[in-house]
N, C-alpha and C positions, 0 to 999 in steps of 0.2 A: 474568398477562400484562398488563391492563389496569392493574395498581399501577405494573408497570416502566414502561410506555408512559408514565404521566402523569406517572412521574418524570424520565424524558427530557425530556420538554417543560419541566419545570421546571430541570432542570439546565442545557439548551442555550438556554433564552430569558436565563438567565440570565448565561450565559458569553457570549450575542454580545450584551447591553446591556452589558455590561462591554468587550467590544472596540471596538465600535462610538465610546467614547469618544474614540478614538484614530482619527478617521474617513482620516487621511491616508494610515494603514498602510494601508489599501487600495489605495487611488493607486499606493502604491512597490509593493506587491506584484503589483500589475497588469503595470508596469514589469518588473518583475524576472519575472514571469513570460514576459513577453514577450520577453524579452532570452533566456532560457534557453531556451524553442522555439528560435529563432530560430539560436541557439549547436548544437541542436541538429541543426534542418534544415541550417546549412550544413555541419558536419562528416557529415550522410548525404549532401548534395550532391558532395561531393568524392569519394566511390566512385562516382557513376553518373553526372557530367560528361562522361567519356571515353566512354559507351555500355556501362559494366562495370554490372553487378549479380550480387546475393547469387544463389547458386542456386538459385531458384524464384522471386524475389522480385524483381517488378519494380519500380518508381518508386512509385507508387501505395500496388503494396502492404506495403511497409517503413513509408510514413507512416501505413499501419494500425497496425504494431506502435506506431508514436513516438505516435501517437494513444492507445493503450490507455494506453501508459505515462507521459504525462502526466495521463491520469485519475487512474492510481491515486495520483501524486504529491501529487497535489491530494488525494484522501485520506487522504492520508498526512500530509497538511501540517495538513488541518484533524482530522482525529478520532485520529491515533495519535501523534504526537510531542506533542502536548502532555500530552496523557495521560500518557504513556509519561515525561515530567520527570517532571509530579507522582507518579508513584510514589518517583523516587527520592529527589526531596525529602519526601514520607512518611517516608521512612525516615530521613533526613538528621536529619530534625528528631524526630524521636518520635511526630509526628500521625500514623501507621500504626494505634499502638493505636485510636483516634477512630474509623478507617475500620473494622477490626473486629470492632465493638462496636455499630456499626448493624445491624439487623435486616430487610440487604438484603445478598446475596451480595455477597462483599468484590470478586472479580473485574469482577463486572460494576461496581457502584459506579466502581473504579481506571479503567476503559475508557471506561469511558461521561460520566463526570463534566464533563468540558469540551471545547466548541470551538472551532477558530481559524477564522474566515473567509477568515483570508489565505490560505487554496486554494483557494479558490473559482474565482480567476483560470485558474488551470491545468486544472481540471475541465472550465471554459466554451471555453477555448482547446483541451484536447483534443478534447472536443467538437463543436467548428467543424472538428477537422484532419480528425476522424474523415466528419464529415458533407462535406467536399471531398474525400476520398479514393475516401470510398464511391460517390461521382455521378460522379467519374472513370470506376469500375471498373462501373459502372452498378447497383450491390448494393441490395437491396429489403429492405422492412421483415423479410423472411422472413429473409435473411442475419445482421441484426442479432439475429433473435429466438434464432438458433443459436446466440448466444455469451452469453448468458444463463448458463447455468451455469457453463460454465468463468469466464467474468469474475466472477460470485458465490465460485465456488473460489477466483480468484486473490484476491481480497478480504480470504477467510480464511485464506486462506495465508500472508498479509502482514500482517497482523492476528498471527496466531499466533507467527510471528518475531517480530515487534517486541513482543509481551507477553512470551512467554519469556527473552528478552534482557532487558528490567526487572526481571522476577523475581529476577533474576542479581543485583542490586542490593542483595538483601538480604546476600548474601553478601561481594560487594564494594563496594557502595555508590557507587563514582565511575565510572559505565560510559562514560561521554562520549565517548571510546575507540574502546570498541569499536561505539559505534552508527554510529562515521563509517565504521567498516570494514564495516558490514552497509550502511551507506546508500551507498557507494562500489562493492560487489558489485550492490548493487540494479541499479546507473545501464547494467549489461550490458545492462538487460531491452529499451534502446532502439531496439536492432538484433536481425535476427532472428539467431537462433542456429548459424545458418548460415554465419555471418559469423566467427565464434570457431572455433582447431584442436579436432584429433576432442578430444584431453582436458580444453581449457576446456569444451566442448559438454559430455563428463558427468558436469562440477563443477557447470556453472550448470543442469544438469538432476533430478540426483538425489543432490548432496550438498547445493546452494545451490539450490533449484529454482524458479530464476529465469527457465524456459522456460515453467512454466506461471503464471506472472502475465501472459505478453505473446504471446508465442511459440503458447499454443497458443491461446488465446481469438480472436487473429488469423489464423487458422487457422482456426477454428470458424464465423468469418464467410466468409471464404472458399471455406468449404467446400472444403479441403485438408489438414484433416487428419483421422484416424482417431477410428472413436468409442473406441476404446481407450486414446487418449491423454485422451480428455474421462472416460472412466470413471474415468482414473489421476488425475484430477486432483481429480474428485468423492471418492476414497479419501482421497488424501493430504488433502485441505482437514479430512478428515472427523478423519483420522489426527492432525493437526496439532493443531486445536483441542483434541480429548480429549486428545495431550497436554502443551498450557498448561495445562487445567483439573488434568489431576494432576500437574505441575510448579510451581502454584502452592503449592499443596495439600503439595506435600512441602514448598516451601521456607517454607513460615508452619512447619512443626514444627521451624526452623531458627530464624525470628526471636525476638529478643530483646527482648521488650516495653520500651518506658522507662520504665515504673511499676517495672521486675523487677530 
């Protein structure tokens, strides 16, 4: 544990001295972060102007949900989408063999290898929405410490998609595609689910399960929803990851070395 740990440190000091060269992309990404809340709160604005809301969900706490979900975005921005290129340019190019033939689990290696800073905006910005939402609703450090697991869940849930989706690369190579269709299914996670008819609710629940990245961890702070739903989510995160690990693992007995 302690080799992987000092390899992290070395891979990610490395990847933000290397971004940091480009100190503006910050600035825009700020920018653009800001702009995208923003695009967000007014399109939840426009359902509860008239005195309407989601059923159970008042003002407040929908910008829990929009809060969780610009966290993960910002995770998503900094540790899984770039990742998630370089795999397929691994493959593109033949440097897959390279990654391999290190004498460090290939999975982790492809995951962990670099980061983008430019989420960071979105993390800090969720962050602040999460921390005005919650003083609104008057929520205490207790409330936040409930949603510990499930937000750890939805983390690796959305982690596991977006790896198994790369994997797929090997086989087809140009997924580009289809990642805007998982990152367009994502963009549900904004609103609570309640807001979606009964059959979108049990696509984005248990085929796309886009409830428990937002949906239930907002929930968990509020203390409204069931520990049954948090048990399903500690399952599937559990379920998910095991299986990326054996989905990669089949699809290397697929690839094609460039040496071969």
């Amino acid at each position: 544990m302690e080799r992987y740990l000092q390899m992290l440190r070395l891979f990610w000091s490395a990847a933000i001295a290397s971004e940091l060269e480009y100190r503006l992309n910050f600035i825009i990404a700020a920018i653009s972060s800001i702009g995208s809340l923003l695009g967000s709160l007014f399109s939840l604005l426009l359902f509860y102007r008239t005195g309407y809301k989601f059923q159970g969900w008042n003002w407040e706490e929908a910008l829990i949900i929009l809060a969780i979900f610009t966290i993960l975005q910002g995770l998503s921005v900094t540790f899984l989408i770039p990742n998630l290129k370089r795999i397929v340019k691994h493959i593109q190019k033949g440097t897959l063999d390279f990654v391999l033939l290190k004498p460090i689990n290939s999975q982790f290696w492809l995951s962990t290898h670099t980061v983008s800073p430019w989420g960071i905006p979105d993390i800090i910005f969720g962050g602040l929405l999460l921390e005005y939402a919650g003083s609104k609703l008057g929520l205490g450090v207790g409330n936040y410490l409930l949603s510990i697991v499930p937000m750890v869940c939805g983390i690796i849930i959305l982690y596991s998609l977006w790896f198994m989706l790369g994997t797929t690369s090997i086989w087809f190579v140009r997924i580009y595609s289809v990642t805007e269709v998982l990152k367009n299914l994502l963009e549900a996670g904004r609103y609570p689910m309640v807001a979606y008819p009964t059959a979108y609710r049990f696509f984005f629940t248990f085929l796309v399960p886009v409830a428990f990245l937002t949906t239930v961890p907002a929930g968990a702070i509020l203390g409204k929803v069931e520990n049954t739903w948090i048990l399903g989510s500690f399952v599937l995160a559990g379920g998910l990851f095991f299986a990326s690990i054996q989905f990669w693992r089949l699809a290397l007995r697929y690839y094609t070395s460039a040496s071969s």
